[in-house]
Every structure is written in C-alpha cells, then in structure tokens.
C-alpha positions in Angstrom: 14.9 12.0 4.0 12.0 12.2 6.5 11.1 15.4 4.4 10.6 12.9 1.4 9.1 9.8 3.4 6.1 12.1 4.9 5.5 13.5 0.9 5.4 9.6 -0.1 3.3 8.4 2.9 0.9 11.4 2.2 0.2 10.5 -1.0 2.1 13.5 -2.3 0.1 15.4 -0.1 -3.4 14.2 -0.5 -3.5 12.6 3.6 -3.8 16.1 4.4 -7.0 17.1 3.2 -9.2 18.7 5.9 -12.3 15.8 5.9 -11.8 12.5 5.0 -8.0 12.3 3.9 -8.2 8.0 3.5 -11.4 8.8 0.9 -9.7 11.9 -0.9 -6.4 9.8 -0.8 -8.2 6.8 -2.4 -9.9 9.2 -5.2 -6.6 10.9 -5.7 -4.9 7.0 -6.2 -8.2 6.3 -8.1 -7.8 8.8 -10.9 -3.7 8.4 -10.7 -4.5 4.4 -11.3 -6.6 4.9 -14.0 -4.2 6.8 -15.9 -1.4 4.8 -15.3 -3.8 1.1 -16.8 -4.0 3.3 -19.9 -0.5 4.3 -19.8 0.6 0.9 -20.4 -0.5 -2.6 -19.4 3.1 -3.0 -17.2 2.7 0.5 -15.9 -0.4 -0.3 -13.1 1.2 -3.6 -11.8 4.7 -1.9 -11.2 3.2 1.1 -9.6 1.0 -1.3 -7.0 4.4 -3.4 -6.4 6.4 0.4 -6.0 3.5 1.5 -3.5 4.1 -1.5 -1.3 7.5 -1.5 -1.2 8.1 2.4 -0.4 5.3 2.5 1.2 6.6 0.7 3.4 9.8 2.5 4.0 8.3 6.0 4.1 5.7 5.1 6.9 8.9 3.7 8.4 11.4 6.7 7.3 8.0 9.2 8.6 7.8 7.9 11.9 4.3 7.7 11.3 3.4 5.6 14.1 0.4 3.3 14.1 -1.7 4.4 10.9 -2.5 8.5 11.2 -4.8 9.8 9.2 -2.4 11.5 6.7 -0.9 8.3 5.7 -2.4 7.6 2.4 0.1 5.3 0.5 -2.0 2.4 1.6 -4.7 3.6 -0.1 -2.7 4.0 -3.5 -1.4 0.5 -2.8 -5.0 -1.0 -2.3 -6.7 1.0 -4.4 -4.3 0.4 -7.8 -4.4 -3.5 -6.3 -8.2 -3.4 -6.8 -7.5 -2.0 -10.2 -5.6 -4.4 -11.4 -8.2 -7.0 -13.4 -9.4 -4.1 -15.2 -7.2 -3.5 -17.7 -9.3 -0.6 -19.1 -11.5 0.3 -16.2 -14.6 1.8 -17.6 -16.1 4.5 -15.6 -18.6 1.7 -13.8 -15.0 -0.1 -13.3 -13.8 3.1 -11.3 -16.8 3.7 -9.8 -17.2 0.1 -8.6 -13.7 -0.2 -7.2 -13.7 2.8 -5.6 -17.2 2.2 -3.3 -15.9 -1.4 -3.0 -12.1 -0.9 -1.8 -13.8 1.9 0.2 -16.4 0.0 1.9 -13.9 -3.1 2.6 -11.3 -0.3 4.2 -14.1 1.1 6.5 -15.5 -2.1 7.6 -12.5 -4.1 7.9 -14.1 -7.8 7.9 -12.2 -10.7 8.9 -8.3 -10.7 8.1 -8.7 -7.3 7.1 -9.2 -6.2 10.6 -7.1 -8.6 12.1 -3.8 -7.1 9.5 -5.6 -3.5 10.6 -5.0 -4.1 14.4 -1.2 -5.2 13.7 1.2 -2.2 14.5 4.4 -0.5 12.5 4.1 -0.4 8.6 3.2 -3.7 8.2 -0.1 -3.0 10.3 -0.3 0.4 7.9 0.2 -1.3 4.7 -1.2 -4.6 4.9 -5.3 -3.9 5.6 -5.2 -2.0 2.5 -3.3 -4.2 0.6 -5.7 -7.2 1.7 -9.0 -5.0 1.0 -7.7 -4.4 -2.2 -7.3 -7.9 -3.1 -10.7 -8.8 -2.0 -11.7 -5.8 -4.0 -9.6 -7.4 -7.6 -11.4 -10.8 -6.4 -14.7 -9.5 -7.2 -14.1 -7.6 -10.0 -12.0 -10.0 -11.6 -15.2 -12.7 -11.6 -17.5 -9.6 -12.5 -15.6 -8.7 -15.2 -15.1 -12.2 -16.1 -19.1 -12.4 -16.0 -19.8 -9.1 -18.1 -17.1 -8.3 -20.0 -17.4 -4.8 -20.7 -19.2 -3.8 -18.3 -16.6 -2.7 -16.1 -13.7 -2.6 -18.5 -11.5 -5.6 -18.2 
C-alpha cells in the first residue's frame, strides 16, 4: 500500500523530477486537467474532489511527513481547482492559471501561508487547495468579464 500512496502523492511520478518537482508537477496536473474539462463537463470536478480526498490518504499512507518536495498531489488538487470556471480553457486560460496558481503557491499570502505552516496532510493539501481557489476566483470574474478570452 505505501508502494501505491508514494505513486499517488508523486503525481504518478512527476514529484521526482530533478528541478522544480511542485512546477513540473503543476504542468503535468495542468495538461492532465485540460484533458479531463474536455473529456466531459463532470469529469474535471470529480477529479479535483478525487485529488483531495486521496490525496489526502496517500501523503498519510506515504509517511510523507510535512510537505517534501516529491509530493505533488496538491498541486493536481489546486491546479484542476483553478481550472474549474473554465470549462474550455483556452490556451490563455492554461497559461493564466498556470502562472497564477503558481505565483499564489510560491508566495503564499495570507491564509495560504497560514494553511502552508499547518502540519500532516491537512498542512500538505490545504495551501494548494486554497491557492487554487483564489486562482478559480479570478478567473471566474475574468472569464465572466471576457468571455472567450480565456475559455469559460
């Protein structure tokens, strides 16, 4: 079972890219995401509630400890969140999820950081889940603004 939680919690793998696993992990959920929205309009929503949910049992069932570098679950979990008001993401859609789920996981302003600084899988999961939901914020009322623009 740990065998399967680590595969999970890696992002089948992708945490262990050499540089930068949380960005490659995030590009890797990124492209999975965007497949999955054109998939089906059910398909995206499921996967984000999946992600959470064994997400949060394989950083448990991985002993992962407080947030390694090779976890990247919380990424796919954050990243398909800030997804979600697109329900076509155009390339700009991608693109602008992406550099904004990315810049709100690096910078980790207010509850963020605060849900960052908490320990055991909630502390792993939920700063990624929270930046993603800032991230579907903006790009809801962006979208909302310029439809089209960024495929909603």
């Amino acid at each position: 079972m740990k065998g399967l939680a680590r595969a999970i919690a890696s992002g089948l793998g992708s945490g262990f890219a050499p540089a930068a696993p949380g960005t490659v992990g995030s590009l890797a959920a990124l492209a999975l995401g965007a497949g999955l929205a054109a998939l089906s309009p059910w398909a995206l929503p499921v996967a984000c509630v999946l992600a959470c949910g064994v997400g949060w049992w394989a950083v448990g069932a991985a002993e992962a400890g407080d947030d390694p570098g090779w976890v990247v679950i919380d990424e796919f979990a954050g990243q398909w969140i800030a997804l979600l008001p697109l329900a076509h993401p155009s390339p700009a859609g991608l693109l602008a999820a992406f550099a904004l789920f990315r810049l709100l996981d690096i910078t980790k302003p207010g509850p963020i950081g605060w849900a960052d600084r908490q320990h055991g899988p909630f502390g792993v999961m939920a700063d990624d889940v929270l930046a993603g939901l800032g991230v579907a914020l903006v790009l809801g009322a962006a979208a909302s603004q310029w439809p089209g623009l960024l495929g909603g």
